[in-house]
DSSP file (Angstrom, degrees, kcal/mol; ACC not computed):
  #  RESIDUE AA STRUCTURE BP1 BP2  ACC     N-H-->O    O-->H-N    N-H-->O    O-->H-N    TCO  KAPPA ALPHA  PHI   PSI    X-CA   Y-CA   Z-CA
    1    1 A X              0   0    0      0, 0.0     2,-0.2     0, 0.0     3,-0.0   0.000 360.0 360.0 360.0 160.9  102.0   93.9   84.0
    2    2 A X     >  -     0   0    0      1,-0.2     4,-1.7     0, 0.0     5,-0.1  -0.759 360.0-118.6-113.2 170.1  100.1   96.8   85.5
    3    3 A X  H  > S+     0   0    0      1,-0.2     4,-1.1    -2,-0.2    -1,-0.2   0.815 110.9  49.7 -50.8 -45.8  100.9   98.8   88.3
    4    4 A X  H >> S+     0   0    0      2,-0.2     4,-1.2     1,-0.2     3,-0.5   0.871 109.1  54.2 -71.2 -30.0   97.9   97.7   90.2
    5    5 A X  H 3> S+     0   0    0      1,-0.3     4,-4.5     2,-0.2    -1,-0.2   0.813  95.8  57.5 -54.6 -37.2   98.5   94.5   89.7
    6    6 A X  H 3X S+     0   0    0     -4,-1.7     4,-1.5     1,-0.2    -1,-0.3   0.672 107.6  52.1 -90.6   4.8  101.4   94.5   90.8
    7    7 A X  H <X S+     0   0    0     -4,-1.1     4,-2.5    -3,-0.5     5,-0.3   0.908 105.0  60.7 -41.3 -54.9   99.9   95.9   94.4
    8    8 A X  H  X S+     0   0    0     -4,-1.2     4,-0.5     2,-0.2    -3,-0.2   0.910 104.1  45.8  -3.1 -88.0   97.7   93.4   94.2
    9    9 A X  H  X S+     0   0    0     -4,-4.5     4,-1.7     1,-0.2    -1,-0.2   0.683 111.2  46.0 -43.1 -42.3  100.4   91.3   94.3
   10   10 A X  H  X S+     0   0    0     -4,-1.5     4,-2.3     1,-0.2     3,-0.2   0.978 108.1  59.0 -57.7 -60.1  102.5   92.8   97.1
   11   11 A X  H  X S+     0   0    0     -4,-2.5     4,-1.0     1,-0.3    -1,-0.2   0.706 116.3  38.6 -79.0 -10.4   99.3   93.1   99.5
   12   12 A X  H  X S+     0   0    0     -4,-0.5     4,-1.4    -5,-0.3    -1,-0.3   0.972 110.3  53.7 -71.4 -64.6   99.0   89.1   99.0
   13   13 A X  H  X S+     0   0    0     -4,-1.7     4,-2.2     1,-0.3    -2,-0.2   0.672 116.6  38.6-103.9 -51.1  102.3   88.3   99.1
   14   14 A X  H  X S+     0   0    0     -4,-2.3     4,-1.0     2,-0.2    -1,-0.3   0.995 112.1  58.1 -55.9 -65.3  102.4   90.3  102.7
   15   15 A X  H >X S+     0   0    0     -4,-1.0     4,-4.4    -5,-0.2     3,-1.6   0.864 106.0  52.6 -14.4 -71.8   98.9   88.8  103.4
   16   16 A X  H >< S+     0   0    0     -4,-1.4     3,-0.6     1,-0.3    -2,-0.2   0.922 114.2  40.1 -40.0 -81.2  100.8   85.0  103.0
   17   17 A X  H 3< S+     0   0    0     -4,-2.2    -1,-0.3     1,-0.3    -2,-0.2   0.369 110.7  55.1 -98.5  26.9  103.5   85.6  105.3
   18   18 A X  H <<        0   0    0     -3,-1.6    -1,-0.3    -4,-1.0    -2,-0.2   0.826 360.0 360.0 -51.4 -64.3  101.5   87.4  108.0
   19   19 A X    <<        0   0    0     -4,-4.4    -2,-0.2    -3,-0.6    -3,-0.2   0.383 360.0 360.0 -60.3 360.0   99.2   84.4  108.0
């Protein structure tokens, strides 16, 4: 896994349990 990906992931993952 890449580093940006795993950003990606975090800024979803925040996204989700904002929404």
């Amino acid at each position: 896994m890449r580093d940006m990906e795993d950003d990606i992931w975090t800024q979803h993952l925040m996204g989700l349990l904002l929404m």
